[in-house]
VOGU-3710 file (C-alpha; in Angstrom, 3 decimals, decimal comma):
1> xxxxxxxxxx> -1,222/-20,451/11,948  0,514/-17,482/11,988  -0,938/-16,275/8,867  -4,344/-16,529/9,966  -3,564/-14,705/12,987  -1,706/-11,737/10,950  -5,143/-11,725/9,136  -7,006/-11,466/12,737  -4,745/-8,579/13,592  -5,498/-6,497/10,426
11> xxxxxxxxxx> -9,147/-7,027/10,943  -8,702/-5,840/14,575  -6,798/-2,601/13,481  -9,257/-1,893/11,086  -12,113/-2,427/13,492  -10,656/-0,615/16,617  -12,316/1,893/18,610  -9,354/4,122/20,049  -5,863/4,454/19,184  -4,856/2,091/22,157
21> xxxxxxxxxx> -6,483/-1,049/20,317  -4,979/0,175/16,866  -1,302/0,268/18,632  -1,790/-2,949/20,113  -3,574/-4,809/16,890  -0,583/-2,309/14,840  2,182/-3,957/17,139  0,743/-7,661/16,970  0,518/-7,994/13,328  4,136/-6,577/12,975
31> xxxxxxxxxx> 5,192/-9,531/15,328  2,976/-12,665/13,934  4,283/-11,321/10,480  8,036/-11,968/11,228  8,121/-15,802/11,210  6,761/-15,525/7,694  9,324/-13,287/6,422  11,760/-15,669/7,906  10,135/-18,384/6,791  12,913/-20,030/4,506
41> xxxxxxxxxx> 15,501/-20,010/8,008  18,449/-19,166/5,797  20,616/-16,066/6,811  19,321/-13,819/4,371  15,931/-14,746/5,931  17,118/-14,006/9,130  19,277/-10,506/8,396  15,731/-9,287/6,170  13,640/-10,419/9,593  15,521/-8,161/11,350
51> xxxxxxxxxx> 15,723/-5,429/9,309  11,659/-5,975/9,244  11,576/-6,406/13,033  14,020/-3,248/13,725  12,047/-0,795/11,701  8,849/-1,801/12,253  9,492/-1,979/15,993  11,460/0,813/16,208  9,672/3,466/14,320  6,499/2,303/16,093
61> xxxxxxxxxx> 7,391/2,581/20,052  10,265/5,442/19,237  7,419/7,795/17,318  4,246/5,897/17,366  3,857/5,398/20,975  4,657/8,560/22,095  2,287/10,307/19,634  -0,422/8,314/21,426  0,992/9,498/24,939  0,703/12,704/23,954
71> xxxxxxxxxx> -2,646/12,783/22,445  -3,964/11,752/25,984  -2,227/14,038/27,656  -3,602/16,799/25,460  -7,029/15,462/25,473  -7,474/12,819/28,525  -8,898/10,436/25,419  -7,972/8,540/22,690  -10,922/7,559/21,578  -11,980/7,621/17,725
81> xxxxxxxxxx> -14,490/10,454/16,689  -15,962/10,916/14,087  -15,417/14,607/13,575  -11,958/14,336/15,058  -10,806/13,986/18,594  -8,696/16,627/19,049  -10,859/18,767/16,953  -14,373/18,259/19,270  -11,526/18,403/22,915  -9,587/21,004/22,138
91> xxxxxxxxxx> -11,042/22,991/18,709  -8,948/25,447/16,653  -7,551/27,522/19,174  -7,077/24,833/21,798  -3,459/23,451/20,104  -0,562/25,262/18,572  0,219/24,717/14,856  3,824/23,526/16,340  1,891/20,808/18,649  0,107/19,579/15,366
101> xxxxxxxxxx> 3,253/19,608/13,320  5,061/17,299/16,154  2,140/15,117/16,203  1,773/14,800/12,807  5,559/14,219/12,813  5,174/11,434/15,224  2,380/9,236/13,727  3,554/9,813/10,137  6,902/8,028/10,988  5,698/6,128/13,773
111> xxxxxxxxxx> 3,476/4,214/11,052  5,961/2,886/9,510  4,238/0,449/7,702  2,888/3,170/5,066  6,580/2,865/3,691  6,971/6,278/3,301  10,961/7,345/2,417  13,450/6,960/4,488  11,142/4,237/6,632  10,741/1,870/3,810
121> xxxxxxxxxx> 13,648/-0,607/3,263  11,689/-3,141/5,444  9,178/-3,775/2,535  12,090/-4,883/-0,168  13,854/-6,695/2,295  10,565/-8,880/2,962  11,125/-10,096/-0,558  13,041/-12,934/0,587  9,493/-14,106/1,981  7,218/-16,830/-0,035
131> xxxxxxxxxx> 5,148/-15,343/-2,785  2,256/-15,887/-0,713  3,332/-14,019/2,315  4,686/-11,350/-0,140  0,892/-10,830/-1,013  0,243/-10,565/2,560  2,540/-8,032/3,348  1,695/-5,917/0,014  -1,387/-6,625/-0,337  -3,827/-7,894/2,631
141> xxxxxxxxxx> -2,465/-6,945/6,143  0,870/-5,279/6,520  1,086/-2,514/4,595  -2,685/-1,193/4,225  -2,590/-1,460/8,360  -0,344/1,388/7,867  -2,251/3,477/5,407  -5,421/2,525/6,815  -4,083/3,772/10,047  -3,003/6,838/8,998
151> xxxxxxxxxx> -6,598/7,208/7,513  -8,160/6,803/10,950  -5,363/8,900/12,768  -6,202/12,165/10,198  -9,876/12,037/10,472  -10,771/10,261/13,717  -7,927/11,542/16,289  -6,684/15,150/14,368  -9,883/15,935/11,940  -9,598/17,186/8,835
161> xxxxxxxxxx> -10,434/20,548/9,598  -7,623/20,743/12,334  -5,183/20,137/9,489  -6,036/22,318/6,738  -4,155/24,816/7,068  -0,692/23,183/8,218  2,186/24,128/6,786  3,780/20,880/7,516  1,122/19,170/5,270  2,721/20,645/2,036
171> xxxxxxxxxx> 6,266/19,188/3,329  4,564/15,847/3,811  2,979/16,292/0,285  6,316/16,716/-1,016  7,827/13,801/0,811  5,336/11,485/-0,381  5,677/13,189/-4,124  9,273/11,737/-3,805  8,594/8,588/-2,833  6,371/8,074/-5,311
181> xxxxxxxxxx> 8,766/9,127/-8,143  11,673/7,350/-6,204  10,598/4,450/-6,053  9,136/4,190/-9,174  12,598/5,256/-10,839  14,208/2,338/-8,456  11,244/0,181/-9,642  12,411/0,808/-13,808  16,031/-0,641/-12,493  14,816/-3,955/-11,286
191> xxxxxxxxxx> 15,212/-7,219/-12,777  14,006/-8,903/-9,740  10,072/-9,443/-10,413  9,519/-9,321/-6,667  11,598/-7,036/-6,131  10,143/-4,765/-8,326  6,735/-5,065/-7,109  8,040/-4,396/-3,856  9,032/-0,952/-5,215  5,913/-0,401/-7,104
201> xxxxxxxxxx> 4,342/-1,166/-3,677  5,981/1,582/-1,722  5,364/4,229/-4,836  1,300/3,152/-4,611  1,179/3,362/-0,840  2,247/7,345/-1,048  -0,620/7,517/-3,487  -3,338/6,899/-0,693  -1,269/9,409/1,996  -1,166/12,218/-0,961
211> xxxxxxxxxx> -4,596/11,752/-1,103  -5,367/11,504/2,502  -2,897/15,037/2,638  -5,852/16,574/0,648  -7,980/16,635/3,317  -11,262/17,013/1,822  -14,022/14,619/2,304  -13,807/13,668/-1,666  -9,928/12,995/-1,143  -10,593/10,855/1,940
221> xxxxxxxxxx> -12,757/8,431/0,125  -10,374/8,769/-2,981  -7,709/7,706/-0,631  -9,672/4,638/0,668  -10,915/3,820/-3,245  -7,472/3,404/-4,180  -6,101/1,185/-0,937  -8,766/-1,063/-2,491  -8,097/-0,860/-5,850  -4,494/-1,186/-4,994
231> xxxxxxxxxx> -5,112/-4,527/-2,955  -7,017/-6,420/-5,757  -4,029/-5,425/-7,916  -1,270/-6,142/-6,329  -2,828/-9,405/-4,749  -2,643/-10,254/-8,678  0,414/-9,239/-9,046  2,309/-11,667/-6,794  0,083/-14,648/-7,296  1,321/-14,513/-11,130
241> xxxxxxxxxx> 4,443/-14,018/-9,739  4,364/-17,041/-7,308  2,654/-18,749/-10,592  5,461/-17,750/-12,981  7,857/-18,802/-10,275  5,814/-22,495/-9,189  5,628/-23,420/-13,292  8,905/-22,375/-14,817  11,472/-21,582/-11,301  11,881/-18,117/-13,109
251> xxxxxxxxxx> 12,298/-14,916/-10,805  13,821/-13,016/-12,908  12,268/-10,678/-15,721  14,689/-11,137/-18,220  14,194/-14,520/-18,199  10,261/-14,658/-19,017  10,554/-13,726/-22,836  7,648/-16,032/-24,781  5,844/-17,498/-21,318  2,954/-15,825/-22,122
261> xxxxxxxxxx> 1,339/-17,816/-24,858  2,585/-21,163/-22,200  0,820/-19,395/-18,983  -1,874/-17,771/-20,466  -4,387/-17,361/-17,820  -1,509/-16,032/-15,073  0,070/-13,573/-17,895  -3,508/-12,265/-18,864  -3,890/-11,800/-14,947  -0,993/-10,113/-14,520
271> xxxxxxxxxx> -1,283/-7,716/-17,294  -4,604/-6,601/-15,841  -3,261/-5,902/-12,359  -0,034/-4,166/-14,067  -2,690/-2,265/-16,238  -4,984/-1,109/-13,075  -1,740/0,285/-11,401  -1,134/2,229/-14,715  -4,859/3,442/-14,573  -6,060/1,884/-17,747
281> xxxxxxxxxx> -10,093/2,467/-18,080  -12,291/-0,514/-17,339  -10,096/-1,503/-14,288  -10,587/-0,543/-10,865  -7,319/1,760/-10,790  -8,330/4,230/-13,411  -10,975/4,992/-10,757  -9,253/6,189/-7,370  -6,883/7,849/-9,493  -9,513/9,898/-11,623
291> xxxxxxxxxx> -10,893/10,646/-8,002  -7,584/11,906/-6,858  -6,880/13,676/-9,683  -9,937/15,401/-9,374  -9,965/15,766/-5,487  -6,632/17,257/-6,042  -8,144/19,603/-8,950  -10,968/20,673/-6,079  -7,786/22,444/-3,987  -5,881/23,290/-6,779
301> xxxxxxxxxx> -2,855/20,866/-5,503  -1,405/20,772/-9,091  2,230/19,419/-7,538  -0,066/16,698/-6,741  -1,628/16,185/-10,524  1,832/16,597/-11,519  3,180/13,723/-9,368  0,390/11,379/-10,756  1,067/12,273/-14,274  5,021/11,389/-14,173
311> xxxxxxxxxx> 4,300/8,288/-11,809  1,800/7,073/-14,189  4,462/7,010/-17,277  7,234/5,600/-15,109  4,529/2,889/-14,018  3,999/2,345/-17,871  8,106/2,136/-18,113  8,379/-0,479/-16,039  5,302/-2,820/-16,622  4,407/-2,692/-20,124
321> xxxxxxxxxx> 8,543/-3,983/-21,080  7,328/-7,139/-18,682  3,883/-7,815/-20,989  5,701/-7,088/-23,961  8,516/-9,584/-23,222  6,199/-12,416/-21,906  3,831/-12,144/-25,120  5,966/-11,186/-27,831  9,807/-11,720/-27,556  10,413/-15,839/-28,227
331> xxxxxxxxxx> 12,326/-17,779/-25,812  15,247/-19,148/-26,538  14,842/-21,785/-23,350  13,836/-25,289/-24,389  12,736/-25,483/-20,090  9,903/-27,821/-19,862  6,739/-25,530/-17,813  5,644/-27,042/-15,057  1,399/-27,960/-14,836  -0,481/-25,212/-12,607
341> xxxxxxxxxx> -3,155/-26,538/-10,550  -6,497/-25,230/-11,032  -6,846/-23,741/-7,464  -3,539/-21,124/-8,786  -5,712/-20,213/-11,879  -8,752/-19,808/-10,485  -7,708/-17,469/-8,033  -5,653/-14,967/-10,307  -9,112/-15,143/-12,513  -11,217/-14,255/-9,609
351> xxxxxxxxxx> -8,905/-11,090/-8,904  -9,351/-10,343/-12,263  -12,936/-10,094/-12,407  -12,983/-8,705/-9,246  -10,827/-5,369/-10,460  -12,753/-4,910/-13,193  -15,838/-5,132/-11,245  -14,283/-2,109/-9,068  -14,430/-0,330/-12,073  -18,519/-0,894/-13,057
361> xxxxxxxxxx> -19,674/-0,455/-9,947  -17,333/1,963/-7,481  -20,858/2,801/-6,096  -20,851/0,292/-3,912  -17,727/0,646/-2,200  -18,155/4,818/-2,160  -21,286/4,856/-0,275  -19,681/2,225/2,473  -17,082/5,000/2,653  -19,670/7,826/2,830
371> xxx> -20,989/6,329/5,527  -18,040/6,598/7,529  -16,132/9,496/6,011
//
């Protein structure tokens, strides 16, 4: 139940009209989430749950809320425009560069569920939720609520145009530079399979706000291409982890040597959702990168470029060890595999085709986002 209504809740944040609906949809899913991270009832359910429910929460009604407040008060709307809100109320003269910085501050943080550092150690402490509500939170609802959000915030409450020429945009370019690197360097560390998803997570989200923090058109859709891309991935991801984890009871990376050969539809699945998130042509990740790349190329943001560069080889670092040790290091464990039903297959398949599809025909996707954009 409650996972069909955190579904309902991301649909309604995507779909809302005004930043009052977004809080409320924004607040909702955060709540109807928490029994799922807690799911298990043990403490370390209960002490993650409330790390969840504390930043979330916190960030959210301490930053959040009175970002919103103040965006009425400056504008007696809050309303979504398409050509910005505060841009077609007040225009370029109307606000101070300081009053754009603080609100920019505000929703940033408030929207916690971007992960950006140091609001981020909600997401790895949701780990101790089932694989399928890990999906959820990475991959469906939780987490592209926040970036999606941000999305709407920049270009339908600020506009673009408002925010090109903030100085506190190259401060949050840098922030989400090291994020991206930081948590990809955490990410190498883990043995945790989970765990380090949930890091790899966190480093992918900052891709879609350094591409947002472009603020061009271009970089807008790039941003939105590669929340996509990103879902389809990771949604991969965790099912062959929750796979890996239903047949053999492993969790652990060290212990997978040789189960690729045993599991060979959920290890060919999970080497093309590890391989999108690298940015390997003829999956759906090569494209929103090449677009940010080349967005970023546009505005001559080469800090950006360089950030993609050295997160793409640390992505390499720590997922191609994982295919090489499922595929071609022998086990030494005489374990018995556990059957998959055909319903667990079928689905990491269909993700499959689906990213690759993303990569033959973006088209589709970019004119939707045209359309709004």
């Amino acid at each position: 139940m409650f996972f069909s209504i955190s579904i309902a809740c991301a649909n309604g944040a995507a779909l809302s009209d005004n930043l009052l609906t977004l809080f409320i949809f924004y607040e909702l899913l955060t709540i109807t989430t928490y029994p799922l991270v807690t799911h298990k009832g043990d403490e370390l359910s209960k002490k993650s749950g409330r790390t969840y429910l504390l930043i979330l929460l916190g960030t959210s009604l301490c930053f959040f809320l009175p970002a919103i407040s103040y965006v009425y008060f400056l504008s007696g709307s809050l309303d979504f425009i398409p050509s910005g809100l505060l841009m077609t109320t007040l225009g370029l003269d109307g606000i101070s560069n300081l009053q754009l910085s603080i609100l920019l501050i505000l929703f940033i943080f408030g929207i916690s569920k971007a992960a950006i550092m140091p609001f981020h150690s909600w997401l790895p402490a949701a780990m101790v939720a089932p694989t399928p509500v890990s999906a959820l939170l990475h991959a469906v609802a939780v987490v592209k609520v926040g970036v999606f959000s941000i999305i709407k915030v920049v270009v339908y409450t600020f506009g673009i145009d408002l925010l090109f020429d903030l100085t506190i945009i190259d401060l949050f370019i840098v922030l989400c530079g090291f994020t991206i690197i930081a948590s990809s360097i955490v990410a190498i560390k883990q043995d945790n399979l989970k765990k380090l998803l949930a890091y790899s997570t966190i480093s992918q989200l900052s891709y879609v706000i350094i591409a947002i923090l472009i603020l061009t058109p271009s970089a807008i859709i790039a941003a939105t291409l590669h929340l996509v891309a990103h879902a389809i991935s990771k949604i991969i991801l965790f099912f062959a982890a929750g796979a890996i984890y239903t047949s053999t009871g492993y969790t652990k990376i060290s212990e997978m040597n040789g189960i690729g050969p045993k599991l060979k539809i959920v290890m060919i699945g999970f080497s093309i959702g590890a391989l999108s998130l690298i940015g390997l042509p003829i999956l759906g990740g090569f494209v929103s990168k090449w677009y940010i790349v080349e967005s970023a190329l546009d505005v001559n943001r080469w800090f950006i470029i360089s950030v993609i560069i050295i997160s793409t080889l640390l992505n390499i670092g720590y997922f191609i060890p994982i295919i090489y040790k499922v595929f071609f290091i022998a086990s030494n464990s005489k374990k018995s595999l556990k059957k998959l039903p055909i319903s667990i297959n079928l689905a990491i398949f269909s993700c499959s085709i689906l990213i690759i599809l993303l990569f033959l025909f973006p088209n589709f996707f970019i004119e939707v986002m045209q359309n709004e954009f």
